[in-house]
DSSP file (Angstrom, degrees, kcal/mol; ACC not computed):
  #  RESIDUE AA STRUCTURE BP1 BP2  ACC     N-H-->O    O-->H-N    N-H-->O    O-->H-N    TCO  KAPPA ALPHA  PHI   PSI    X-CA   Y-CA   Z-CA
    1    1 A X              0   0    0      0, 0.0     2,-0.3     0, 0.0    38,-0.1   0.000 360.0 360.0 360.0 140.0   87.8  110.6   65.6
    2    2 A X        -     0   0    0     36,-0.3    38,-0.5    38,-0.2     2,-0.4  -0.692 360.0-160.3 -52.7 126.6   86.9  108.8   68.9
    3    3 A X        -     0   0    0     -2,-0.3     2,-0.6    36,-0.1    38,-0.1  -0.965   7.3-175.7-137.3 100.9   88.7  109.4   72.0
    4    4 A X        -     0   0    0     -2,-0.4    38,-0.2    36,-0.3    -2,-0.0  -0.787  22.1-156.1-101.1  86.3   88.1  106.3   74.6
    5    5 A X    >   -     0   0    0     -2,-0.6     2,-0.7     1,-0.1     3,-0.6  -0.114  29.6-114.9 -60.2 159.3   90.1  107.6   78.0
    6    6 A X  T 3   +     0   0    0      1,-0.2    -1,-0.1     3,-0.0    -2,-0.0  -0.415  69.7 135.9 -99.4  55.7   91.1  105.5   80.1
    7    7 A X  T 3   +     0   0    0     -2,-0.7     2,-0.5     2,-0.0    -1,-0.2   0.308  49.4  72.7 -99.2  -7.9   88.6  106.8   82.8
    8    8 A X    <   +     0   0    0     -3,-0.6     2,-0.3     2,-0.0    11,-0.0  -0.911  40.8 163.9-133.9 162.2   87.1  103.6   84.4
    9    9 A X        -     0   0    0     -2,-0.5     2,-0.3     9,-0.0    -2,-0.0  -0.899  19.2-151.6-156.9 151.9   88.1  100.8   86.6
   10   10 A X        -     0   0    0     -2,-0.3     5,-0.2     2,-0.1     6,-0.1  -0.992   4.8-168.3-135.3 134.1   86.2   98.4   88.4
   11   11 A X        +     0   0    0     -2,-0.3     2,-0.1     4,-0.1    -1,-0.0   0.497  55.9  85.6-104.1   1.0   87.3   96.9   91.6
   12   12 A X  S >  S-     0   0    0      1,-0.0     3,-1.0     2,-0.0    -2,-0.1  -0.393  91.4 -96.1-105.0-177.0   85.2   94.2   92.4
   13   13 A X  T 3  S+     0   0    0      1,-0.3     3,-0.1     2,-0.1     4,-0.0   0.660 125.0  58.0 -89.1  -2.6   85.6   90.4   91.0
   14   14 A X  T 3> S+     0   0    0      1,-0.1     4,-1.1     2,-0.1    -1,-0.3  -0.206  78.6 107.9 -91.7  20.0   82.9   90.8   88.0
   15   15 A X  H <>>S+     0   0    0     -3,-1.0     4,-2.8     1,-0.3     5,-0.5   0.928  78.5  53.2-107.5 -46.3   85.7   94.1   86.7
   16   16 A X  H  >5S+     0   0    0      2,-0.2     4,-2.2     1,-0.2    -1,-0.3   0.843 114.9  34.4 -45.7 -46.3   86.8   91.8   83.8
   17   17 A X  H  >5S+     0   0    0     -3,-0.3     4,-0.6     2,-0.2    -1,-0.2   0.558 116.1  56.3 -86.4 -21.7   83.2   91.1   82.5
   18   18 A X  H >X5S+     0   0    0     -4,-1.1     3,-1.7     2,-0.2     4,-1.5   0.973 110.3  53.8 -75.4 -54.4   82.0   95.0   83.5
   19   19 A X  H 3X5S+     0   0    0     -4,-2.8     4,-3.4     1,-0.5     5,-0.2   0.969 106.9  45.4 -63.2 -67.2   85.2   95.9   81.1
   20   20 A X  H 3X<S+     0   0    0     -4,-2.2     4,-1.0    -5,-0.5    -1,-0.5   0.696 112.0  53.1 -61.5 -12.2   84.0   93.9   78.2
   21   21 A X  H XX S+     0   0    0     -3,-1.7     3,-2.6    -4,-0.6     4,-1.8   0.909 109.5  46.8 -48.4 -82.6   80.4   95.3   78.5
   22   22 A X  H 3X S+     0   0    0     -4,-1.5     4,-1.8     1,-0.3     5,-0.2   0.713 111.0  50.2 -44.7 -26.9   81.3   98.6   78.4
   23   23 A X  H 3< S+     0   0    0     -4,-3.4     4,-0.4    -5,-0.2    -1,-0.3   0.772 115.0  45.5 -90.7  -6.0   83.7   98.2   75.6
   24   24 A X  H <X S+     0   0    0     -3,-2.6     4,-0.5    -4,-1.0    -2,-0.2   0.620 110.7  57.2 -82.4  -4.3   80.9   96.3   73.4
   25   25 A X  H  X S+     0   0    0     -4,-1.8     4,-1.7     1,-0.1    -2,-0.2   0.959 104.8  41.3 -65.0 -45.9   79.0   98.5   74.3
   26   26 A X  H  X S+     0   0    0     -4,-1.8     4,-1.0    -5,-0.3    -2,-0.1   0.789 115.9  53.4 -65.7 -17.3   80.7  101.5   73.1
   27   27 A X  H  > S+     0   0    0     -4,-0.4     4,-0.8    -5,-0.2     5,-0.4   0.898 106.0  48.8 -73.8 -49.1   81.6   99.9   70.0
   28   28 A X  H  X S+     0   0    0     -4,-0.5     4,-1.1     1,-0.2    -2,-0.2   0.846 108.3  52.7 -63.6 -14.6   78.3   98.8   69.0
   29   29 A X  H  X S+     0   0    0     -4,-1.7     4,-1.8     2,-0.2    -1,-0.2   0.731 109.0  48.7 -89.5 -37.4   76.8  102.1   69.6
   30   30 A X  H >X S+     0   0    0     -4,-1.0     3,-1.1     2,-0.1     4,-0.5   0.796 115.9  51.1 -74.1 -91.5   79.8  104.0   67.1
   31   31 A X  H >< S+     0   0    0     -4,-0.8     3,-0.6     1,-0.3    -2,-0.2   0.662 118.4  35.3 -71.9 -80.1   78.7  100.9   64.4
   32   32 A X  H 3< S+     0   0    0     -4,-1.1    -1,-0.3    -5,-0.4    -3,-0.1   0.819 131.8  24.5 -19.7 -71.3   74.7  101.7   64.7
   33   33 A X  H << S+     0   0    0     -4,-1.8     2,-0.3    -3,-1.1    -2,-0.2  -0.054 108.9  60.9-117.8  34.5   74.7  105.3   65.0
   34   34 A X    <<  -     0   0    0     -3,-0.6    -4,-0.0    -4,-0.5     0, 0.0  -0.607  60.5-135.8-109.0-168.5   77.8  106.9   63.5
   35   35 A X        +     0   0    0     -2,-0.3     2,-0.6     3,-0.1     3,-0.1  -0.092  54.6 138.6-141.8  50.8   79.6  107.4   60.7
   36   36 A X        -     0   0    0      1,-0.1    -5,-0.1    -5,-0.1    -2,-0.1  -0.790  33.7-164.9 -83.7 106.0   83.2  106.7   62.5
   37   37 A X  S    S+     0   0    0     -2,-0.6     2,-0.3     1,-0.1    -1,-0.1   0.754  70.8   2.7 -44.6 -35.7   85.3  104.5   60.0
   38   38 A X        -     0   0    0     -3,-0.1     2,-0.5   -36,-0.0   -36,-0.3  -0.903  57.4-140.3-144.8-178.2   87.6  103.7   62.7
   39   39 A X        -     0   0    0     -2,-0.3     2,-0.2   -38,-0.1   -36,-0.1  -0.986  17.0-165.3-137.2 142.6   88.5  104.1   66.3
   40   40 A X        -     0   0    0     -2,-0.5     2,-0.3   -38,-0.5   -36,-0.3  -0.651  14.9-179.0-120.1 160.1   92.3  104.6   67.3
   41   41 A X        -     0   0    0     -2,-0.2     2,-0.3   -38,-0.1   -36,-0.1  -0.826  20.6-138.4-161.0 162.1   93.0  104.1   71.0
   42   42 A X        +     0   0    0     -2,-0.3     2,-0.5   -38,-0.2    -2,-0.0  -0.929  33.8 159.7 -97.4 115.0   96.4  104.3   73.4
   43   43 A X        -     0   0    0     -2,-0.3     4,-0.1     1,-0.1    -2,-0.0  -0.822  35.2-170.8-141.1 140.8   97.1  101.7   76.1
   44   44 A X  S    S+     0   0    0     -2,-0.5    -1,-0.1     1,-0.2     0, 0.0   0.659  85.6  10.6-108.5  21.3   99.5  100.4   77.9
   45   45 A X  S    S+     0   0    0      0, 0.0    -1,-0.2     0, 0.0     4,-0.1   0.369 110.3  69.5-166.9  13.7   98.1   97.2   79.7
   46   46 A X     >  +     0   0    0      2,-0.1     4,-2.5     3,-0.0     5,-0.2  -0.175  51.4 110.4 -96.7  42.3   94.9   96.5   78.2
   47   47 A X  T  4 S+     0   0    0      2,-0.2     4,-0.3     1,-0.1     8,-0.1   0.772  73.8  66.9 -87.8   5.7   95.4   95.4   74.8
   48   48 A X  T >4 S+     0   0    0      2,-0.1     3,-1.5     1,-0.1     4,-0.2   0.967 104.2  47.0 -75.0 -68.5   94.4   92.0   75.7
   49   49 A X  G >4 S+     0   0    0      1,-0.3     3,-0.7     2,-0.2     4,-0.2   0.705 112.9  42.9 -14.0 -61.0   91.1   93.4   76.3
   50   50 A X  G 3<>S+     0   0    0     -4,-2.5     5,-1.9     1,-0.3    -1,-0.3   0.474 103.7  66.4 -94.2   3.0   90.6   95.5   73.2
   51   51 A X  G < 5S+     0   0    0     -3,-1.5    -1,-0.3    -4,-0.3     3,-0.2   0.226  94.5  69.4 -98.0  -0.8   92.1   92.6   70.8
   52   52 A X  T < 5S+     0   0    0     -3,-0.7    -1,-0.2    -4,-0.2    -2,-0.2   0.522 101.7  39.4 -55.4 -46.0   89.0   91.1   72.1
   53   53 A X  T   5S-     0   0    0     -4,-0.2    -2,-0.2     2,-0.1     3,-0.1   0.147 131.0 -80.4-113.4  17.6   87.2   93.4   70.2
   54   54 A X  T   5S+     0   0    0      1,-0.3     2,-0.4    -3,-0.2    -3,-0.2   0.684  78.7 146.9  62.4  36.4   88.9   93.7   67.0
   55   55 A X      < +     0   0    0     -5,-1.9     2,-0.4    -7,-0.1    -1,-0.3  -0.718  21.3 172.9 -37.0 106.2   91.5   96.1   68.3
   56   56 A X        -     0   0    0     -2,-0.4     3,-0.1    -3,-0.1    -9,-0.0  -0.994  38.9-109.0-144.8 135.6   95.0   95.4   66.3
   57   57 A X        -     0   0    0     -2,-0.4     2,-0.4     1,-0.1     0, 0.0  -0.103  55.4 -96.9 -45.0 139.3   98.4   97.3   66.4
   58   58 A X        -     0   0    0      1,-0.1    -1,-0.1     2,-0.0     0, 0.0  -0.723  36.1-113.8-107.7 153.5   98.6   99.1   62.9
   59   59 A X  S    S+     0   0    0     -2,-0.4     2,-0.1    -3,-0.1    -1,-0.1  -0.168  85.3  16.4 -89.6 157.4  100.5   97.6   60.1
   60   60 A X  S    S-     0   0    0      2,-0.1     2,-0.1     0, 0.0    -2,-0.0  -0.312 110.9 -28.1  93.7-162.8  103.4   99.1   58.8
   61   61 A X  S    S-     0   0    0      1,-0.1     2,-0.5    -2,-0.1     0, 0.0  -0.533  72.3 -95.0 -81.6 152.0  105.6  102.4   61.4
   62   62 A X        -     0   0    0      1,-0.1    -1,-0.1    -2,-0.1    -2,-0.1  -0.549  27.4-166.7 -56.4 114.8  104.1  104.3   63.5
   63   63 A X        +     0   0    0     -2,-0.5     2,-0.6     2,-0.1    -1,-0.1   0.238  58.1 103.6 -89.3  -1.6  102.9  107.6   62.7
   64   64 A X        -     0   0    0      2,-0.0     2,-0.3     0, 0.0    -2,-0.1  -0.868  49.4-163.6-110.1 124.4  102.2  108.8   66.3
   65   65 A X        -     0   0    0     -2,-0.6     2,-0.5     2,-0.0    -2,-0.1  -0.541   5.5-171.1 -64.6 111.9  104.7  111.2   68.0
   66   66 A X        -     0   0    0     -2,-0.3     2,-0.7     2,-0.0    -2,-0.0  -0.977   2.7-173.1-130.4 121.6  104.3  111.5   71.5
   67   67 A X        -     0   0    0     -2,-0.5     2,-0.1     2,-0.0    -2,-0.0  -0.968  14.0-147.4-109.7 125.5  106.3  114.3   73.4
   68   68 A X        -     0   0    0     -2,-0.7     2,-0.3     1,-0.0    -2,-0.0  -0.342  13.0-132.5 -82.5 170.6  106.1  114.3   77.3
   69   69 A X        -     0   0    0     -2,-0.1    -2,-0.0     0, 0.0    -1,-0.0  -0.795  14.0-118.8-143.6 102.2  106.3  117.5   79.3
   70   70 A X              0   0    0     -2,-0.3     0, 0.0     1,-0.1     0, 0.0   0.063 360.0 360.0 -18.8 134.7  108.5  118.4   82.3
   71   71 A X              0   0    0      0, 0.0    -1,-0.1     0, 0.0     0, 0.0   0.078 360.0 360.0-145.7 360.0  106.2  119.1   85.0
């Protein structure tokens, strides 16, 4: 499994083209040197971005369970 957080932002006017780098990069780098079959990711506003990159919502219900926690 793969876990891609949602740990970077770019603030300048190039943040669209920095976004797609880093996420071909990271892709191309599992597809070289792993042996990951697939990569699951969460988002809530970029899935324009990762549909870019042969991202897609998965077919049939959802099998993930999300519980929040009173804090």
């Amino acid at each position: 499994m793969v876990l891609m957080p949602p740990s970077f932002t770019f603030s300048n006017e190039d943040s669209e083209s920095e976004s797609e780098s880093l996420v071909q990069g990271i892709v191309d780098d599992l597809q070289e040197t792993s042996t990951v079959k697939r990569i699951m990711l969460a988002t809530s506003d970029a899935d324009g971005l990762y549909a870019k990159f042969g991202f897609s919502e998965p077919e049939g219900p959802s099998r993930y369970m999300i519980r929040p926690m009173s804090r």
